[in-house]
Structure formats: structure tokens, C-alpha cells
C-alpha positions in Angstrom: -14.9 48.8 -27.8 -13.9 49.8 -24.1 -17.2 48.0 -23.0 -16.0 45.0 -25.2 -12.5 44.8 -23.6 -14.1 45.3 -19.7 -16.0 42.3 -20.1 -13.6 40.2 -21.7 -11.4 40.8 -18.6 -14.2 40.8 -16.6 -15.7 37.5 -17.5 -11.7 36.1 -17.6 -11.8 37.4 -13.6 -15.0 35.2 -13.0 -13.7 32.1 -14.7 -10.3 32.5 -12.8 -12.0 33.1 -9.6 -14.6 29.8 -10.0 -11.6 27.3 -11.3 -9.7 28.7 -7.9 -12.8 28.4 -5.5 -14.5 25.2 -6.8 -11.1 23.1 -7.4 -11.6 23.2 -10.7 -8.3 24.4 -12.2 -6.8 21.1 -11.0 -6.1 19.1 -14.2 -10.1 18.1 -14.9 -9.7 15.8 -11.8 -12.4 15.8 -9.1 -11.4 16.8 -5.7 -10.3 14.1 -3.2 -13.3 13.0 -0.9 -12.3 12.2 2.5 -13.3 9.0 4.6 -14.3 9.1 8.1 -13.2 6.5 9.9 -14.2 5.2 13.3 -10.9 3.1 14.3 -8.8 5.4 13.5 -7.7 9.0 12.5 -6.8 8.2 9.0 -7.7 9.5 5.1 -8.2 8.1 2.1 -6.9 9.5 -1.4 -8.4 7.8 -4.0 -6.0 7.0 -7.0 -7.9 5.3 -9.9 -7.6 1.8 -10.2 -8.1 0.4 -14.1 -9.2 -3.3 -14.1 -6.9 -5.6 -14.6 -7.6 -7.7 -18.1 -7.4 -11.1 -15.9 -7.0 -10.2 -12.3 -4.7 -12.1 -10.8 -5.4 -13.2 -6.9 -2.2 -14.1 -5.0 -0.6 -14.9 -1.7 1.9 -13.5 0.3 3.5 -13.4 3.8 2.3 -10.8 6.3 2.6 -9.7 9.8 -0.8 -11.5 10.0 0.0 -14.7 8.2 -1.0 -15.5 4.5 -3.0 -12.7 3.0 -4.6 -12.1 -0.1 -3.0 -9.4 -3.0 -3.6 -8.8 -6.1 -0.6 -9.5 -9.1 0.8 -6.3 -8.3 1.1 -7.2 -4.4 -1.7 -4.6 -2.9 -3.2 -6.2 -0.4 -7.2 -7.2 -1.1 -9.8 -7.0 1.4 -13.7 -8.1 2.2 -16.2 -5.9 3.7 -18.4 -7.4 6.5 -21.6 -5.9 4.9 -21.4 -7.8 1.6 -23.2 -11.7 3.0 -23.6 -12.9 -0.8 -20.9 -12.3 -4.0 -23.6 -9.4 -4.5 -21.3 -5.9 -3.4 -22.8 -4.1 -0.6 -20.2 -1.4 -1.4 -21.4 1.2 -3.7 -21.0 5.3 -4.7 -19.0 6.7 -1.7 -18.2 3.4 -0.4 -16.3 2.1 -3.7 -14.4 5.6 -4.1 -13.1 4.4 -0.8 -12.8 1.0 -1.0 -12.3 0.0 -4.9 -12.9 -3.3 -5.6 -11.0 -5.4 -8.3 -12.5 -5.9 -11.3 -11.4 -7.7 -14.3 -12.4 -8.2 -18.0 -11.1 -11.5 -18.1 -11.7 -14.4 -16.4 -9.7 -14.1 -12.8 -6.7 -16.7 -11.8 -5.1 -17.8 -9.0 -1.6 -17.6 -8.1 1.3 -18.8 -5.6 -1.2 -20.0 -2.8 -4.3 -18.7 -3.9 -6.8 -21.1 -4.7 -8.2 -21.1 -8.7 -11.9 -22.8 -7.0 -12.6 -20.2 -4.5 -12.3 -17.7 -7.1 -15.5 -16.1 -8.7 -17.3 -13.4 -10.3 -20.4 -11.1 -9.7 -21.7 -8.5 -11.7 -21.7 -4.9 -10.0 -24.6 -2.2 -10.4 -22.2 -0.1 -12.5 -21.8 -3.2 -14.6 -18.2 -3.8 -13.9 -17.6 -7.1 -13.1 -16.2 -7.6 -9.5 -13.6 -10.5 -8.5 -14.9 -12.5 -5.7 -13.4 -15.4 -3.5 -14.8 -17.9 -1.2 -18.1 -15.8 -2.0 -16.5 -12.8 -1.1 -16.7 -9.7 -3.3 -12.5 -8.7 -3.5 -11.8 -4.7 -2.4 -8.6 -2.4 -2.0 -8.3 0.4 0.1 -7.7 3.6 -0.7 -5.4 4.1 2.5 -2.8 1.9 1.3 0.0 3.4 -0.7 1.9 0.7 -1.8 2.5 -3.1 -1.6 1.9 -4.8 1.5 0.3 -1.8 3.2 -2.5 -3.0 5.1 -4.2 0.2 6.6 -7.8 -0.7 5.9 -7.4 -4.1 8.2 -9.9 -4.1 11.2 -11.3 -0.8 10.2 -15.2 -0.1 10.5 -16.5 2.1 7.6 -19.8 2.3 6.5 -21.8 0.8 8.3 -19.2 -2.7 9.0 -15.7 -3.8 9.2 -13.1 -4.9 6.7 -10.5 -7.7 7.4 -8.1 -9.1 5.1 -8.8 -13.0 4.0 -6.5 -15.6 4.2 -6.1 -18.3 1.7 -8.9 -20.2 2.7 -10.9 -16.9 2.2 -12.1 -16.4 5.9 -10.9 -12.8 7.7 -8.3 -12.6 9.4 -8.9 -10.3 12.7 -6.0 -8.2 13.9 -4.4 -4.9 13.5 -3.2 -4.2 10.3 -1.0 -1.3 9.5 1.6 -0.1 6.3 4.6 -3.0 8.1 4.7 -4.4 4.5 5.6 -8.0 3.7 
């Protein structure tokens, strides 16, 4: 019976001690990855992002001009890497950078144009929101709407910009200034 007890508490200990070293005794959530970034001395914490049943692609004002959000008002960007509607941006890369997805068909809203809106299928079998053949991403950077931390950064091998409404970049420093 002593023996009995002794491992009980013993194997308890263990658990106790892997949930504490590991991370694991944080809710069931993974532990936040970090992003290295070259233009600046920034992190990322990823918060999940659940697809949107239509996502909705809009415009709005910006230190930088007209800039593409979502229908909540975070701020959507395109990663130099992707040259087709086919995402570039995978694993690591989309932990960082999600991009929008929707289960719907997507629409466009106050500026945004409805025929330079699009869809592509992604590996994971999501399907991605694209515009002027651009595959659509956030970044994980931003905290609210109108925060624009990812703009001009270069992660993973290319740079990200923010589009405008014709769905070209727009080059310049970005930043959290809002809208």
C-alpha cells in the first residue's frame, strides 16, 4: 500500500513537472511561435482566425491611401512570393501570416472591387480569398483595426505590402497609426 501511494504521488510529480516544462499546462493551446523578421525587431502572436462564411473585402483610408481590410477593418496584405492565386505561404509561414478564407463566395464592399475578387484552393483545402490574382493574408503583428505592422516587411523568403484598390502594393512604411 505505501509502494502504491509513492507512485501515485510520484507519477503526479512527473506529470506536474512535464505540463510546467513543455508548456503544456496552458489551456491545451500550443505555445506561441515566434517570427523573425529582417526589417524590423518585432513578434508575432498568433490568435486564430475562423473563416469568415462570405468574406467580405473592403476599403478604407490609411496613412498610405486606400487599403484593403477585411469586414471587420484588419488590414489584408499580399506576399511577394505568391506570382499566381496559388499561396506560396504555407506551415510556419501561414501561422504567421493567416490568410482569409471563406466558405462562401467572397464580396466586395465600400471601394473594393466585386471583379478583382477570386478564389484558390489551398493545400490544406481551405479555400483562400484572392484579389487582382493575389492570394489575401493578415498578419499576426497587427492587434487591432487599421494596424498595419506587416507593411514593407520581408519574411520568408519576400516582402509583404498592402494592396490598394486596384490590387497593386502599395510600398511604404506601415506601422499600428490606424485609420
Amino acid at each position: 500500500m505505501k509502494r502504491t501511494a509513492q507512485s501515485t504521488v510520484m507519477a503526479a510529480a512527473m506529470a506536474l513537472f512535464t505540463a510546467v516544462t513543455c508548456g503544456c499546462g496552458n489551456g491545451g493551446e500550443a505555445p506561441t511561435p515566434r517570427v523573425a523578421e529582417t526589417t524590423a525587431a518585432r513578434t508575432a502572436s498568433p490568435t486564430a482566425t475562423a473563416p469568415e462564411a462570405a468574406a467580405t473585402v473592403t476599403a478604407r483610408s490609411s496613412a498610405l491611401g486606400q487599403i484593403l481590410v477585411d469586414g471587420t477593418g484588419r488590414t489584408l496584405y499580399l506576399f511577394e512570393a505568391d506570382t499566381s492565386e496559388e499561396s506560396t505561404c504555407t506551415g510556419t509561414c501561414a501561422a504567421a501570416w493567416p490568410p482569409l478564407t471563406t466558405t462562401g463566395e467572397p464580396k466586395a464592399a465600400e471601394g473594393a472591387k466585386e471583379d478583382l475578387l477570386g478564389t484558390a484552393i489551398r493545400d490544406d483545402g481551405s479555400t483562400a480569398v484572392t484579389y487582382n490574382g493575389h492570394p489575401l493574408y493578415y498578419y499576426q503583428g497587427d492587434r487591432k483595426p487599421g494596424d498595419m505592422n506587416g507593411q514593407d516587411l520581408l519574411q520568408f523568403g519576400a516582402k509583404w505590402y498592402v494592396l490598394n484598390v486596384a490590387g497593386n502594393k502599395i510600398e511604404g512604411e506601415g506601422g499600428g497609426g490606424g485609420y
